[in-house]
N, C-alpha and C positions, 0 to 999 in steps of 0.2 A: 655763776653768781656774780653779784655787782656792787660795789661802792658806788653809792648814788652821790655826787655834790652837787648840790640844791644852791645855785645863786639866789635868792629869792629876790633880787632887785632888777629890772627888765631890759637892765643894757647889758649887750649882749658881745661887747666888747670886754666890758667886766668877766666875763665869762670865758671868753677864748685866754682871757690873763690870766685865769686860774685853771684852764687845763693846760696852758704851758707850762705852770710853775709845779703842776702836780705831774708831767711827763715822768722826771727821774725815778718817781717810785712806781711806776707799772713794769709789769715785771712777765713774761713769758706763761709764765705758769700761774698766772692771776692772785687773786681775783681780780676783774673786769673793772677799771676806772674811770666811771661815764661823769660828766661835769654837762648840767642841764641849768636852763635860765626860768625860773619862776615868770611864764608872760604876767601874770596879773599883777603884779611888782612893782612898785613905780621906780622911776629911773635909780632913784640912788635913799637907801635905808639913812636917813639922818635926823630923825627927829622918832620920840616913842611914840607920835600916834603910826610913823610908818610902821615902826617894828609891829603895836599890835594890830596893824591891815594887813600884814602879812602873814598872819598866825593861821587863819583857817584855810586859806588857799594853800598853803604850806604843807598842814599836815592832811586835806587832802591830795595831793601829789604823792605822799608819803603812802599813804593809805592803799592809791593804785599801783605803785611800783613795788611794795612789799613783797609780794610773792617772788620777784624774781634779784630782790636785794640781798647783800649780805649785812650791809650796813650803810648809814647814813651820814654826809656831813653836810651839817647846814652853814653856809660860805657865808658869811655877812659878821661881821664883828659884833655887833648887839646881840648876837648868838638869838636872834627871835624864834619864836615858838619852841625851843629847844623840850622844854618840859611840856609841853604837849607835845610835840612829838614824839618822845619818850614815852606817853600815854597811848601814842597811833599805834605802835609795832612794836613786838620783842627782840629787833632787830636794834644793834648797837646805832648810838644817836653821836654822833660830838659834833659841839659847836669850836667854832677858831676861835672863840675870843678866850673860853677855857682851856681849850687843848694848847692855846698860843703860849697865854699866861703859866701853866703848868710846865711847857717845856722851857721857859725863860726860866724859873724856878730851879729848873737844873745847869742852869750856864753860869748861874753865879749867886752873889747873896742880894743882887736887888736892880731891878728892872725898870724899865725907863718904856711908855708906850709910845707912838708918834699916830697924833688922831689926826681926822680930818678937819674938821671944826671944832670951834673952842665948843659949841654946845652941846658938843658930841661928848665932852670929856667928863659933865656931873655923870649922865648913864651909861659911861665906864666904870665908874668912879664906886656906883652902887652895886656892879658886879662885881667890884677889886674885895667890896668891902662884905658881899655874901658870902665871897668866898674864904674869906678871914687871911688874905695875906697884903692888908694895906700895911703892914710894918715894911713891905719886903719891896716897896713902892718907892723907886727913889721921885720920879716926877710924869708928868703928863705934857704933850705940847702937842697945838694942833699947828697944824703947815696952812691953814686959811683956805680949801679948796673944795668945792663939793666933789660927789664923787665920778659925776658926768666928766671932770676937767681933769681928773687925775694920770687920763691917756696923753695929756699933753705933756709929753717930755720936758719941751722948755719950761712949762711954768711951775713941773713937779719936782724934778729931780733934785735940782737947787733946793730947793727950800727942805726936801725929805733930808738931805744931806747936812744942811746947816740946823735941824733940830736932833737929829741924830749928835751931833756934836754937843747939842747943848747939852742934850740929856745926859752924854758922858759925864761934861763937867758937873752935873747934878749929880754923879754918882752913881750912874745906871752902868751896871758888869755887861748887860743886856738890855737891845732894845727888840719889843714886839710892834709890829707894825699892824695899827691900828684900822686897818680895812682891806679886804679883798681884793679891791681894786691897787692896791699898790704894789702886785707882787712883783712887775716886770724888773722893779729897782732896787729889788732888795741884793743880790749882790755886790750891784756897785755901792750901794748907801752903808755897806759892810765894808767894805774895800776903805771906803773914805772916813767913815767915822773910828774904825779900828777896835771895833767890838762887835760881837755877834748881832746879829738882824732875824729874827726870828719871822718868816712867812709862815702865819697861821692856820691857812690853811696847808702847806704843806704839813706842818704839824698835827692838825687833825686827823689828815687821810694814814701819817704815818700810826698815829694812834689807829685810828679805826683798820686798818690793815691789820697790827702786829692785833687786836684783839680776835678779828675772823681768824687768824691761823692757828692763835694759841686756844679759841674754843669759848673764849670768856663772853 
């Protein structure tokens, strides 16, 4: 059986960034950790009419890989289709933006995100706040980059680096990193800023694994 990770955005660089970051947790004795690129996708999820175009191609792919999944994580920080999905299969669902925020919730008393863009940040903002933990919310800041351009070292790293900082002095114990595509620099952005860095999809897949084993 298989953890599916569902890039649902169609660059496919995006994608190879997230089966390296999710490398450490495959493990001999599985389950099987496949990372797939949604073709119908556009390049990069940043605005909500993308999230909901990407809803029914979504949870069809779900639909067809069911039979031989264990579970599913949908890679894309706007956590899109999630609750449909959820509707597709009785096959466990986690989206990174929940499972990211969830594991920052245990790193300390208040969490700091780093988005892509500032416009990205009101429809985070309505997930912080479905979820009932905007107390626990020290700040939000985007780095200015879509998500096509986030492979560019030069123009990413710095800047991930220097909002990672700010958010510290906002008060953040912890920071989630606010898209898929940034997983390559979440070590170092950890290293520099001096507080945890949460890569949410790592977090996800960690959820979605420890729930196949345990039966939930």
């Amino acid at each position: 059986m298989t953890v599916y990770v569902i890039n649902p955005n169609s660059t496919v660089a995006v994608t190879a960034g997230i089966d390296r970051a999710v490398a450490p947790l495959r493990s001999a004795d599985g389950p099987k950790i496949e990372c797939l690129t949604l073709a119908e996708g556009p390049p990069g999820i940043q605005t909500q009419r993308d999230v909901d175009g990407v809803i029914q191609p979504l949870c069809r792919l779900i639909g067809e890989l069911d039979r031989s999944a264990s579970a599913f994580v949908i890679a894309c920080f706007s956590d899109p289709g999630l609750h449909s999905a959820r509707e597709t299969t009785a096959k466990p669902v986690l989206g990174i933006m929940e499972s990211g925020l969830l594991t920052a919730l245990t790193l300390g008393q208040r969490f700091g995100v780093i988005a892509i863009l500032p416009a990205s940040i009101p429809r985070h903002l309505r997930m912080i706040n479905a979820m009932g933990i905007e107390s626990r919310l020290a700040n939000e800041r985007a780095i200015g980059l879509p998500v096509v351009e986030l492979a560019d070292e030069a123009k990413t790293l710095g800047r991930m680096i220097d909002v990672a900082r700010a958010l510290r002095e906002d008060g953040a114990d912890s920071v989630v990193m606010g898209c898929a595509g940034m997983a390559q620099y979440r070590t170092r952005v950890e290293e520099a800023a001096g507080i945890p860095v949460v890569e949410p999809t790592q977090a996800a897949v960690a959820m979605a694994l420890g729930r196949v084993r345990a039966g939930w």
